[in-house]
C-alpha positions in Angstrom: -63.0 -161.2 -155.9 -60.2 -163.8 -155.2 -56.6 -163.5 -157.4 -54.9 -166.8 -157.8 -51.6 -166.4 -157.9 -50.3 -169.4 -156.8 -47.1 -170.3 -158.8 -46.8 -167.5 -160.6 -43.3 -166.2 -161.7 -42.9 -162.0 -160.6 -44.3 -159.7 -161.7 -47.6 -161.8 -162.5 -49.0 -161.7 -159.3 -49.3 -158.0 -159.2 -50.3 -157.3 -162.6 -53.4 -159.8 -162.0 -54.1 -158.1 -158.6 -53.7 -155.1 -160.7 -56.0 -156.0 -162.7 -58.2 -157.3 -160.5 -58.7 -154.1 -158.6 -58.8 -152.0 -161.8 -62.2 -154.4 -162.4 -64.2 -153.0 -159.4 -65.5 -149.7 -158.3 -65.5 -151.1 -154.5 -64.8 -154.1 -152.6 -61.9 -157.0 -151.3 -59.8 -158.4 -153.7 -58.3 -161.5 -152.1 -54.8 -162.4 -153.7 -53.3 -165.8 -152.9 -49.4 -166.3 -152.8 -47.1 -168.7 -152.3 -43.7 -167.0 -151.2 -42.5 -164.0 -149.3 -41.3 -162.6 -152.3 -45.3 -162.0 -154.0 -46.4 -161.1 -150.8 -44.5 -158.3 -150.1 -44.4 -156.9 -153.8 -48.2 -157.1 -153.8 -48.4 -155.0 -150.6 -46.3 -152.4 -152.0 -48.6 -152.2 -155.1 -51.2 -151.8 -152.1 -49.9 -148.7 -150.4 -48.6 -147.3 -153.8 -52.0 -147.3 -154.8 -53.3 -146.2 -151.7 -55.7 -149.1 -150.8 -55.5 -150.5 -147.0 -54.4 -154.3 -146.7 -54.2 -157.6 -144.7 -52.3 -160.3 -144.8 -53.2 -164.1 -143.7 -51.1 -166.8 -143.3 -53.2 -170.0 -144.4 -50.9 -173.1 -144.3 -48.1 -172.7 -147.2 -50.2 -170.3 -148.8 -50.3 -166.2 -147.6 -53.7 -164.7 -148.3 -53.2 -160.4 -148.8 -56.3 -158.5 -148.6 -57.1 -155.6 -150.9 -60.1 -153.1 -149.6 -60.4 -150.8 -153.0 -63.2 -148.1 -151.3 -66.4 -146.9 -153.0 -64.8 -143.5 -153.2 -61.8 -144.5 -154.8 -62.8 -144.5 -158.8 -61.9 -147.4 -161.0 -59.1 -146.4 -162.7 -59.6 -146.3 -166.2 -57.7 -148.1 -168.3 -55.8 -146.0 -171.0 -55.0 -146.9 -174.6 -51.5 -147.6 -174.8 -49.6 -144.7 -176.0 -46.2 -144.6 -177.0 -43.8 -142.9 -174.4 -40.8 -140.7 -176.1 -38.9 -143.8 -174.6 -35.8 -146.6 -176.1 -35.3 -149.2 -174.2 -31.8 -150.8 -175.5 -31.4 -154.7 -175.0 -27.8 -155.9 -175.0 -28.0 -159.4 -174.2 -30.5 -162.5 -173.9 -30.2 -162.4 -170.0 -30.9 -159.8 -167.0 -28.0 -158.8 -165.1 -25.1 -161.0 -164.1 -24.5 -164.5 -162.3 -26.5 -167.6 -163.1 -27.4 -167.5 -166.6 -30.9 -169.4 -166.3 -31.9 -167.0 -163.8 -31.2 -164.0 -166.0 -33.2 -165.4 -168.9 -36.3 -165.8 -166.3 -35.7 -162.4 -165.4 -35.2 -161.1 -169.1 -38.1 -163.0 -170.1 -40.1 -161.1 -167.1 -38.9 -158.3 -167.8 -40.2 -158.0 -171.9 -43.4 -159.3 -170.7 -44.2 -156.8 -168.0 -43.7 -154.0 -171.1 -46.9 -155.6 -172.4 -48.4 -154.8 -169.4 -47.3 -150.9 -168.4 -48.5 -148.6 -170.5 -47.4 -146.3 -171.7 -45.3 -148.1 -174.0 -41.6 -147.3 -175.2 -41.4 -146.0 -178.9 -38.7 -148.0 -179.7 -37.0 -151.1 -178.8 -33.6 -152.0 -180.0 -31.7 -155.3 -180.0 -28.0 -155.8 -179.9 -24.9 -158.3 -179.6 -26.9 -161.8 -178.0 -29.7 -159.7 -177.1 -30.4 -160.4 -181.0 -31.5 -163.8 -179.7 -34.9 -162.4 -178.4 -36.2 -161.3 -182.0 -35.5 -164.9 -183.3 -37.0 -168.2 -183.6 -37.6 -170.0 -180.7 -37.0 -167.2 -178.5 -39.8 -167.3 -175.3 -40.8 -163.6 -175.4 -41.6 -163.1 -179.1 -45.6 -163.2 -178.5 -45.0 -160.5 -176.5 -42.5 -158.5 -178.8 -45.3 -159.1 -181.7 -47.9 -157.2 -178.9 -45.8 -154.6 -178.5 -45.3 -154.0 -182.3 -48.9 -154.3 -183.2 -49.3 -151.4 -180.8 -46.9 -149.4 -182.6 -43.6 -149.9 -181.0 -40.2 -149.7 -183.6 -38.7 -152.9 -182.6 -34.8 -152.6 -184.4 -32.6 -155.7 -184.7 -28.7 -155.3 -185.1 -28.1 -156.8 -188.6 -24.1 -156.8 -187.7 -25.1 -159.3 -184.2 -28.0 -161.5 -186.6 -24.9 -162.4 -188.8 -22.1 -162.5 -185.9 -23.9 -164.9 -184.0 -25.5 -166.6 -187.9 -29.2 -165.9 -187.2 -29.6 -163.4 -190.1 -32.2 -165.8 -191.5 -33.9 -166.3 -188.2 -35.6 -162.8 -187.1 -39.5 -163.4 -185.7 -40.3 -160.0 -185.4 -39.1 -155.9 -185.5 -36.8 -155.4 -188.4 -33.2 -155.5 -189.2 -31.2 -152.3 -188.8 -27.7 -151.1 -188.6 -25.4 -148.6 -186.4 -26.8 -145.4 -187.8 -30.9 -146.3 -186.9 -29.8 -147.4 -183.9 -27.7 -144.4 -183.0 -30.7 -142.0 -184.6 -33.3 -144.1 -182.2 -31.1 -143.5 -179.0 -30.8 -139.5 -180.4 -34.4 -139.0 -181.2 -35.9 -139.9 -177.3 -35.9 -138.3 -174.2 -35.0 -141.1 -172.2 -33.0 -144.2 -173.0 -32.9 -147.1 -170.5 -29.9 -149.6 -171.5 -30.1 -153.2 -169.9 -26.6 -155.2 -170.5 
C-alpha cells in the first residue's frame, strides 16, 4: 500500500500512514515525503508502534517503509469516546513569534483532535482565541466534527463582544466566567494553549 504524502502540512502524513497501517492485517505500507521533518515524525510513529522500517532517498522525495507483520493484529478502531479532558484555547495562534506560523500550527493542531481519539469533553474558547468559533475561521469543519461527537465546545461571550464578533459564532455556544471556571473544575486534566 503506498501513502502519498507529498505536500502535506504535519501531522497529516502520519495520521494517513496511521491510517494506512490500521487498514491491513500484514504487509508494506510505503509512505512518500518530501522533507526531513515528515520523515522523521513518521519513523517515530513506526517504533512507537512497534513496526520495523526503511527509509529511501528517491530524488527530492524520501520513501519510509512500514512492515506491519501478520502477527501484529489490526488495531481496531474505537468509537470516539470522550476523555474527562478541557482543552482551553486562549488565542487564534500556537505559541509565540511569527504570527502566520502560529495560525498553521493552531490550525494543525484543532485538526489533529479530529483525529486522536479519545476526544476532550470540553473545549473552551477565550480572548482572540474566540476567532476560531467564528465565521471564516479555517478550523470550524473540524470544531462542528468534534461537537457532533459530543464535545462541549464553550465560547467566551465577554471576548465575542470585546473583539465585536458576538453576532459571528459558527459553532459551540456562548458562555461566560462561571461555565468556564465549572468546565476547568469538573475534569481531570486541563491542557491550556496561550
Amino acid at each position: 500500500m503506498k501513502v502519498n504524502a507529498i505536500g502535506l502540512p504535519c501531522p497529516q502524513p502520519v495520521i494517513e500512514t496511521k491510517k494506512a497501517l490500521e487498514s491491513i492485517e500484514s504487509g508494506v505500507v510505503e509512505v512518500i515525503v518530501d522533507n526531513v521533518v515528515a520523515r522523521e515524525n513518521v519513523k517515530k510513529m513506526a517504533t512507537k508502534l512497534g513496526f520495523p522500517y526503511e527509509v529511501k532517498e528517491e530524488g527530492d522525495h524520501i520513501a519510509v517503509l512500514i512492515t506491519k507483520g501478520e502477527n501484529v493484529k489490526k488495531k481496531e478502531v474505537v468509537e470516539s469516546k470522550l476523555a474527562p479532558r478541557t482543552i482551553a484555547i486562549a488565542a487564534d495562534t500556537m505559541g509565540r513569534g511569527d504570527e502566520a506560523l502560529g495560525k498553521i500550527l493552531m490550525k494543525g493542531f484543532i485538526y489533529t483532535l479530529t483525529e486522536v481519539h479519545p476526544y476532550p469533553q470540553t473545549i473552551i474558547f477565550y480572548n482572540s482565541g474566540v476567532k476560531l468559533a467564528c465565521e471564516g475561521a479555517e478550523s470550524i469543519e473540524d470544531l462542528e466534527k468534534l461537537e457532533a461527537a459530543g464535545v462541549e465546545i464553550l465560547v467566551c461571550g465577554t471576548c465575542l463582544n470585546f473583539f465585536d464578533l458576538g453576532d459571528k459564532i459558527a459553532v459551540g455556544s456562548v458562555s461566560n466566567m462561571y461555565s468556564i471556571v465549572e468546565a476547568l473544575q469538573e475534569t481531570e486534566n486541563t491542557l491550556i494553549l496561550s
